[in-house]
ZARORO-372718 format. One line per 4 residues: number of its first residue (from 1); for each residue x, y, z of C-alpha. Coordinates in Angstrom, 3 decimals, padded with zeros to 6 digits. Layout:
N
NUM) X/Y/Z  ... .
***
This chain:
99
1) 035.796/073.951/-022.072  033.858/076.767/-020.047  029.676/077.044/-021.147  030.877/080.710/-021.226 .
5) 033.439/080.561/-023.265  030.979/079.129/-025.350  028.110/081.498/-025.038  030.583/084.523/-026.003 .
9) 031.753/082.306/-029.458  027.841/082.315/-029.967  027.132/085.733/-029.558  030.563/087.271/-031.267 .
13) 029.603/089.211/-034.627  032.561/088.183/-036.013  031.738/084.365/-035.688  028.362/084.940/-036.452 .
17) 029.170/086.940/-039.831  031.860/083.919/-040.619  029.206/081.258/-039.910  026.752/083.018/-042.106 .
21) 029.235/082.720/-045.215  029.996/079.168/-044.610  026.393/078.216/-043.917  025.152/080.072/-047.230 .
25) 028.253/078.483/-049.294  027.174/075.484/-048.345  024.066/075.824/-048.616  024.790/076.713/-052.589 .
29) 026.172/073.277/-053.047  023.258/071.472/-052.031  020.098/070.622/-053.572  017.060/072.613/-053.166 .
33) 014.831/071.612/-050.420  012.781/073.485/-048.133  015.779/074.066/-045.514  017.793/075.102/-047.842 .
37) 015.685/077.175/-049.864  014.347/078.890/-046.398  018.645/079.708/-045.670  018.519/081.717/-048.709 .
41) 015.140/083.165/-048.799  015.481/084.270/-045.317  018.676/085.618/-045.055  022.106/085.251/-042.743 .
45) 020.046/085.749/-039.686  018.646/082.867/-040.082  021.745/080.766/-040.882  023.191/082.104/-037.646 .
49) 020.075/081.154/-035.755  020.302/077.584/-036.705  023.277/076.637/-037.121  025.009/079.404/-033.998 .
53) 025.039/077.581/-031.052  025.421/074.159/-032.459  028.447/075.031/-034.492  029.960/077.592/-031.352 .
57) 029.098/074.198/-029.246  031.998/072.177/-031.271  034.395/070.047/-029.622  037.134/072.592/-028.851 .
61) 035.444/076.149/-029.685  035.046/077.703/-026.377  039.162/076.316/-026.282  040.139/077.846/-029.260 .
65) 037.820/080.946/-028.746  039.333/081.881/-025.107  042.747/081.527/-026.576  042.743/083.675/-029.411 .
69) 038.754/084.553/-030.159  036.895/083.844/-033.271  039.917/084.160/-035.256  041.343/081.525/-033.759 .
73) 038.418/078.762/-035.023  039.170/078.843/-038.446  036.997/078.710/-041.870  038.000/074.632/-041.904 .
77) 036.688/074.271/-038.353  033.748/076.295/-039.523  032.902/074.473/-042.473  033.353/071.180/-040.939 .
81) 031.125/071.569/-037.798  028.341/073.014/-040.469  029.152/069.433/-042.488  028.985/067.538/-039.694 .
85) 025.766/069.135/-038.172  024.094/070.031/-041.349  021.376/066.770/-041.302  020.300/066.946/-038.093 .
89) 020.105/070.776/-037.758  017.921/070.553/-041.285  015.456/067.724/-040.111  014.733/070.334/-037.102 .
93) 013.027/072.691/-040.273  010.772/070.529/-042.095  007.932/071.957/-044.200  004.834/073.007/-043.042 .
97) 002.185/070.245/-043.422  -000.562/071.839/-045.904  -003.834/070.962/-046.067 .
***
């Protein structure tokens, strides 16, 4: 595992575009709360934001990605790295306090 190998998964369109889908189709199979309602009232951009460099940060991505690039982490790797991150990434975005 190189940090760069890493920081290019991150920043590859392709991964980012992939991660987007998986976030939002997960995000569909949840129940509405103010994480999830802010993924789909905000758009991909903000799926990728959250979830980007956690997900790229996977045990074996930067492997995988310097071996074959974003095709080579596939939708199952994607999907469970979202699972398994999806909690703690979400308690990062909790609603505003109003007065």
């Amino acid at each position: 595992m190189a940090f760069t190998d890493i920081a290019a998964l991150a920043a590859d369109p392709g991964y980012q575009s992939r991660l987007a889908a998986c976030v939002f189709n997960e995000t569909l199979a949840k129940p509405s709360d103010y994480f999830t309602d802010t993924i789909l009232r905000v758009g991909p951009g903000f799926a990728v934001q959250a979830f980007g460099p956690t997900v790229a940060s996977a045990p074996g991505f930067g492997d995988k990605y310097t071996e074959g690039g974003q095709e080579a982490v596939t939708d199952g790797d994607l999907l469970s790295a979202v699972q398994a991150n999806w909690t703690r990434i979400a308690a990062l975005y909790l609603p505003p306090d109003i007065p």
